[in-house]
N, C-alpha and C positions, 0 to 999 in steps of 0.2 A: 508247661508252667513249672513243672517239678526238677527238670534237666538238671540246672544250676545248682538248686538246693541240696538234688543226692549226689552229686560230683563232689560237693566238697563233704560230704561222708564219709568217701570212701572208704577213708583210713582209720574211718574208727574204729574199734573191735564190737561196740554195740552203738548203732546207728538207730537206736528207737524213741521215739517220742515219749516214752516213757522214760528213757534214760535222761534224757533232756532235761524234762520238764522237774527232777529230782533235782537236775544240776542250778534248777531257777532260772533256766534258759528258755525263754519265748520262741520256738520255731517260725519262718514262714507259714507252717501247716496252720500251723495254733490260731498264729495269727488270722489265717483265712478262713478257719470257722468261726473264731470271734464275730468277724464283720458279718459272715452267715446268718448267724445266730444272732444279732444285734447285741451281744456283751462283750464285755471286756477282755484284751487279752492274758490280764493274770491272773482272772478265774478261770478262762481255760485250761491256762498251764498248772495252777493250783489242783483243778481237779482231776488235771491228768495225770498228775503225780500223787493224789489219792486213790486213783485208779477207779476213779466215778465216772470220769470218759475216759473213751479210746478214740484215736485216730488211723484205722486200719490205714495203712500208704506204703507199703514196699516199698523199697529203695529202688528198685529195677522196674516199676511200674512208672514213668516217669511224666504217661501223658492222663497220669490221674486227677482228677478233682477235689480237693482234698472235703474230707466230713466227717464230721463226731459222734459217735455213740453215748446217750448217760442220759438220766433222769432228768437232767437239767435242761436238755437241749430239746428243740424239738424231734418228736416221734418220727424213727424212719422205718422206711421200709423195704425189705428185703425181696429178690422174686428169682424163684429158683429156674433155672433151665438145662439141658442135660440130654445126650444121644443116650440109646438105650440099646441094648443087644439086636432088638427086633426093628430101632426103626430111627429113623434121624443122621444126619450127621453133620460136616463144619459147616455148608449151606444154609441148613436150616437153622443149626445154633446161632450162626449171627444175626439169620433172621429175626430170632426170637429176642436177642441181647439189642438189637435196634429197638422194638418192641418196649421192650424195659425201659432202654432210656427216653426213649420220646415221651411214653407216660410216667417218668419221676421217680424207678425205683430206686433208691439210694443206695444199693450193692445188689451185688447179682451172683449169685452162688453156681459153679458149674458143678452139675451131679454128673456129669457125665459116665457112664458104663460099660458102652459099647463106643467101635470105629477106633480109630486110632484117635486116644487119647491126649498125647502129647501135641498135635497138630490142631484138636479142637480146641484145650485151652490156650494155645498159645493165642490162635485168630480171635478168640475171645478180649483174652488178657489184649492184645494189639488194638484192637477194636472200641475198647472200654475206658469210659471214661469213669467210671465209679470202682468202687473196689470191689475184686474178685473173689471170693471165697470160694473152698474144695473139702472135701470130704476124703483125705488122702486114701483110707481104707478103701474107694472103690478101686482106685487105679491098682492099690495092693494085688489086691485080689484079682482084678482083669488082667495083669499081667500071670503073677504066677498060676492062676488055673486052678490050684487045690490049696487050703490052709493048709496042710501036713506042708507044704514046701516054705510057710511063713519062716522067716526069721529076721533078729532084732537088725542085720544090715539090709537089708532088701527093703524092710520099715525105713529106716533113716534115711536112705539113698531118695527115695521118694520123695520124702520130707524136704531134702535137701533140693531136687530139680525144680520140685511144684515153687520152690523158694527162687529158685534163682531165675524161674521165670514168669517172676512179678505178682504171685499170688500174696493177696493181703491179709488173709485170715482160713487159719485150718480150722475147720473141727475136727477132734483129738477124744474118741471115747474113752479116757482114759478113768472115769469116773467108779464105774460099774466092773466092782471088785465080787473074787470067787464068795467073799464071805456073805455076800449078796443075793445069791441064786438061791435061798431056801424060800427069800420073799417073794420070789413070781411064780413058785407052784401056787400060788395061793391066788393067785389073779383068773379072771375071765380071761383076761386077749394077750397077758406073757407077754413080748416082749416084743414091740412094733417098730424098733427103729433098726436100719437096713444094717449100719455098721454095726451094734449093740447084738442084734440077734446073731451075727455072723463071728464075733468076737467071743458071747457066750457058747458058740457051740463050740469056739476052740479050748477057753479054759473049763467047761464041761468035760472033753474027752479028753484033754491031758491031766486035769484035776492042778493047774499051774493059775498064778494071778495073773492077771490083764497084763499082756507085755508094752502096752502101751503106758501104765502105770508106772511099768518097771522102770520105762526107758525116759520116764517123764523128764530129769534133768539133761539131757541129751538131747531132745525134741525140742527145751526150751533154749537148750545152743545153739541150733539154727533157727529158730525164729527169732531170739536175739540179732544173731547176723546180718538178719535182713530186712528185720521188723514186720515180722510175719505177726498179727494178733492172733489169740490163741480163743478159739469159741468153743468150750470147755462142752461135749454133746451131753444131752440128755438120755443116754441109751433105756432108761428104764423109765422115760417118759408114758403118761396113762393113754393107752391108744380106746378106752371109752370113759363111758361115765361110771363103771361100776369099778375102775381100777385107780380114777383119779385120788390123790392126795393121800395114797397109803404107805406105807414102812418101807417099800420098795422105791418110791418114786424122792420122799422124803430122806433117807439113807444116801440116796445119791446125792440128792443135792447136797448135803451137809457134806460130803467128800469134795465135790466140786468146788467148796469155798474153800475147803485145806489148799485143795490143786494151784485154786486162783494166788493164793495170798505164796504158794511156794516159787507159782512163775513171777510174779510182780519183783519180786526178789532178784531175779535175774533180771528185771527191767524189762521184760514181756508182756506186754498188756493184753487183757482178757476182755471178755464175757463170758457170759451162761449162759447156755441155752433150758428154755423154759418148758412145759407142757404146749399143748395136747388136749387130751378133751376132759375137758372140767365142768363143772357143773358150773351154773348161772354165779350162785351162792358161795360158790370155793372160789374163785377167782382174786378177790382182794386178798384173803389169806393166801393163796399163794404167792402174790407179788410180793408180800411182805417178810412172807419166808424167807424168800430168796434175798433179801435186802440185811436182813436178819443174820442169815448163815450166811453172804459172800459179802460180807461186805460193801455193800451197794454197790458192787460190779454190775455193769453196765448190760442187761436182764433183754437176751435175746428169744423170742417166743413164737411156738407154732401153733398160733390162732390165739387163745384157745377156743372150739368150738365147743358151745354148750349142748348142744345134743348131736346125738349118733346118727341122727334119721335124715338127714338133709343132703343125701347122695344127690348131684347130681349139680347141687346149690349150694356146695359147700363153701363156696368165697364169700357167701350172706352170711353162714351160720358162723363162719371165722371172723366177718369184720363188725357181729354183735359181738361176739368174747373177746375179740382182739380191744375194742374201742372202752370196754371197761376195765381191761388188763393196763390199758397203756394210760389212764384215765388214774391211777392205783400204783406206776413206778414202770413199767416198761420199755425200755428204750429204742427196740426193735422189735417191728411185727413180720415176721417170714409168712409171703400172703399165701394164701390157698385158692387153689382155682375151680373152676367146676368140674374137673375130671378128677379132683383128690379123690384117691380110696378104689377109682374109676379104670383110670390111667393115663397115658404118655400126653402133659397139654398141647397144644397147639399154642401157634402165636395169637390169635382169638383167644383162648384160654388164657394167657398171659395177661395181655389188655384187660380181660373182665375182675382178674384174683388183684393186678393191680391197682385198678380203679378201685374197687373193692375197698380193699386197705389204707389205700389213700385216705378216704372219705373216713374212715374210724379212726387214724390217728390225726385228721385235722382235726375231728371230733372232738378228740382227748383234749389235742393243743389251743384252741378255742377254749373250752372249760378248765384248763390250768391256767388259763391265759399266760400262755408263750410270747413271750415277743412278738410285735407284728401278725401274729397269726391271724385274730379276725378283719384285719385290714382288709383283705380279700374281700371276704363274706360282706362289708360294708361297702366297697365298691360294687359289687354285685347288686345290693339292694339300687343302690342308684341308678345302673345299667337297665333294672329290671323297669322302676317306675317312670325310665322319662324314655323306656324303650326303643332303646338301645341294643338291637339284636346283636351286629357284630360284636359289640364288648362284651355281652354276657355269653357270647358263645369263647371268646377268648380268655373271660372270667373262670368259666368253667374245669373243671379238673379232665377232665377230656374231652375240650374243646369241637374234637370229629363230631364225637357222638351225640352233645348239643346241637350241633348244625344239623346233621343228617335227620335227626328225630322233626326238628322243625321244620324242614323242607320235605319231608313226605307228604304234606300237604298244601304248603303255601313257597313251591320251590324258584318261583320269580322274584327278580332280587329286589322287585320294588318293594315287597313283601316285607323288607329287610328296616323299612322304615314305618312300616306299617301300625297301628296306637292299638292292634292285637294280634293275636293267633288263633289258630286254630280252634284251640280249647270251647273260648266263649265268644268269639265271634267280632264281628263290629258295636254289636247292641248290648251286649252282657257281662263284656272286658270291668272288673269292680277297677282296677286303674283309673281307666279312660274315664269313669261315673264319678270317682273319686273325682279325680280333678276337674272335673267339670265343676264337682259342685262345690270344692274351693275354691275354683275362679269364680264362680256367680256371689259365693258369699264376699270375696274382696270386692266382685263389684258395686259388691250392694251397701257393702262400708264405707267404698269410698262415694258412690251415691249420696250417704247419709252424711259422710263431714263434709260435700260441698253443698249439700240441704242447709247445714247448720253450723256454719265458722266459728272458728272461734271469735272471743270477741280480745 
């Protein structure tokens, strides 16, 4: 789809939809989230140039699909996947990115750690149709082996490959400065995010500020270049309930909006990345924080989960906080699966954290009322009462898992026309009673005006 549109790019010096949309130029991209999203194309381009959406699209991703980020649009959702030192690699990870897209997630983040990195995201990035996000600081580190060898070209160089092979959106902890670290002695669980805790043991034992900080106008040179969006991390994100919404996690944020408003500047489009586990009760204040301090830049979030105790289940307890975050200004929910906190998910894990999510931000989009969104839900009701299996299994947000659940017990396809289920039977279906006893009563009406004509 894209070929055309990034060829005649080339020669820009900044090719980003941000840059565009300043110039009051309507891209194709724009344009095909407009139709997406049932609005118009000069409020997408209006808002992209307020930096209330993004449209993550690399110029070098070229068989992407294009999609918007922002408050305004409906809620998407993110699903992480990722080889690890101990176990995975490019097999599985596409396995797991097929996963993704058959169930809808709207970008797909590679964490990858382990195996030769460069080979996984590329069959990733090749493979994908949504846009790819990276976490540059893993590959930092996988390659050179120890911080002490960090420096600010090995940083860039990175920045610069992950760019030129079609990555649509870094996170960049560049938030979580030295003058920061007096607020996490003060926490129960310090500091839980993988890049954030490995960045503070560097400016810890050199006593130096975050060289990702330093380097920030340089970092926003190539992603200008290539239209890399910039997902600003949450490193001192609340990793429980007793750290949520304190001086440390607050402090950051309110840097991440300087951050945001410094890349926008270069025509680099943003988000935030959000919390983490929050309580029931903190969750509308923090969306609105964040709306507050960035600008309403386009508020990317990990859950949040409202309690600590749901090991095992944690895609549930993420897509009760996700679905009142997103319900409150959210734009992206990054799902969580039931091995969170656990470890490495499976492609099963994948399917369950995405379904998961799904269902909280249609949730949201339903009670904002989104464009089109309950259209669904009301086709579904129809499917359900004039029973209609196949459409409700095809209604359904994962379509498999309807089907297979109903055919555990009534797996003959006549079944498939059948006026019930399993549930309640032929005799006890409230449907089948239902309409039974609105046909008797129309018949009895119409009984009644051939009793007595008019005159």
């Amino acid at each position: 789809m894209r070929t055309n549109w990034c060829k005649e790019r080339e020669n820009h010096t900044t090719p980003t939809q941000l840059y565009y949309a300043k110039q009051g130029i309507i891209t194709p991209e724009m344009e095909f989230v407009a139709r997406t999203e049932l609005l118009e194309p000069e409020f997408i381009r209006q808002q992209v140039a307020e930096g209330k959406i993004i449209i993550p699209a690399n110029i070098n991703h070229t068989n992407l699909v294009p999609m918007g980020i922002g408050r305004s649009l409906k809620t998407k959702i993110n699903a992480n996947i990722g080889s690890s030192a101990l176990t995975s690699g490019l097999e599985e990870e596409i396995e797991k990115l097929n996963v993704c897209l058959k169930y809808g997630a709207d970008t797909v983040m590679d964490l990858s750690t382990g195996g030769d990195l460069d080979q996984i995201r590329q069959g990733i990035i090749k493979a994908s149709s949504v846009p790819i996000g990276t976490v540059p600081m893993y590959q930092i580190i996988h390659d050179i082996g120890d911080m002490e060898n960090l420096t600010l070209e090995i940083m860039l160089d990175c920045l610069e490959k992950q760019a030129k092979q079609g990555v649509s959106y870094f996170t960049i902890h560049a938030g979580m400065l030295l003058e920061f670290m007096p607020y996490v002695g003060k926490r129960k669980m310090g500091i839980v995010s993988r890049g954030g805790s490995l960045m503070a043991a560097w400016m810890i034992k050199h006593h130096k500020q975050n060289p990702f900080y330093e380097a920030f106008d340089k970092i926003c040179d190539i992603c200008a270049k290539y239209d890399v969006a910039l997902s600003l991390g949450d490193s001192l994100r609340p990793g429980c309930l007793a750290d949520a919404s304190d001086e440390a996690q607050l402090a950051e944020l309110a840097e991440l909006g300087r951050l945001g408003r410094r890349a926008r500047e270069k025509n680099v489009q943003v988000m935030i990345e959000g919390p983490g586990h929050i309580p029931f009760d903190q969750i509308e204040f923090n969306m609105k924080e964040e709306q507050r301090l960035c600008d309403d830049a386009p508020f990317y979030i990990l859950g949040p989960l409202p309690t600590d105790i749901g090991a095992g289940y944690d895609h549930i307890t993420s897509a009760i906080g996700a679905t009142m975050a997103a319900y409150h200004g959210a734009s992206m929910l990054c799902y969580v699966t039931p091995k969170e906190h656990l470890g490495l998910p499976n492609a099963a894990d994948v399917r369950d954290g995405i379904i998961a999510h799904k269902i909280a931000a249609h949730s949201a989009d339903v009670a904002l009322k989104r464009p089109g969104a309950i259209e669904r839900d009301h086709k579904m009701s129809d499917a359900r009462w004039n029973f209609r299996w196949n459409e409700q299994f095809e209604l359904a947000l994962d379509p498999d898992k309807a089907r297979e659940l109903h055919d555990e017990s009534l797996p003959e396809e006549g079944f498939k026309e059948a006026k019930f289920c399993s549930m309640c039977g032929p005799k006890f279906c409230a449907y089948k009673i239902s309409q039974e006893v609105a046909n008797q009563r129309i018949a009895e009406q119409k009984n009644t005006c051939e009793s007595y004509p008019q005159e």
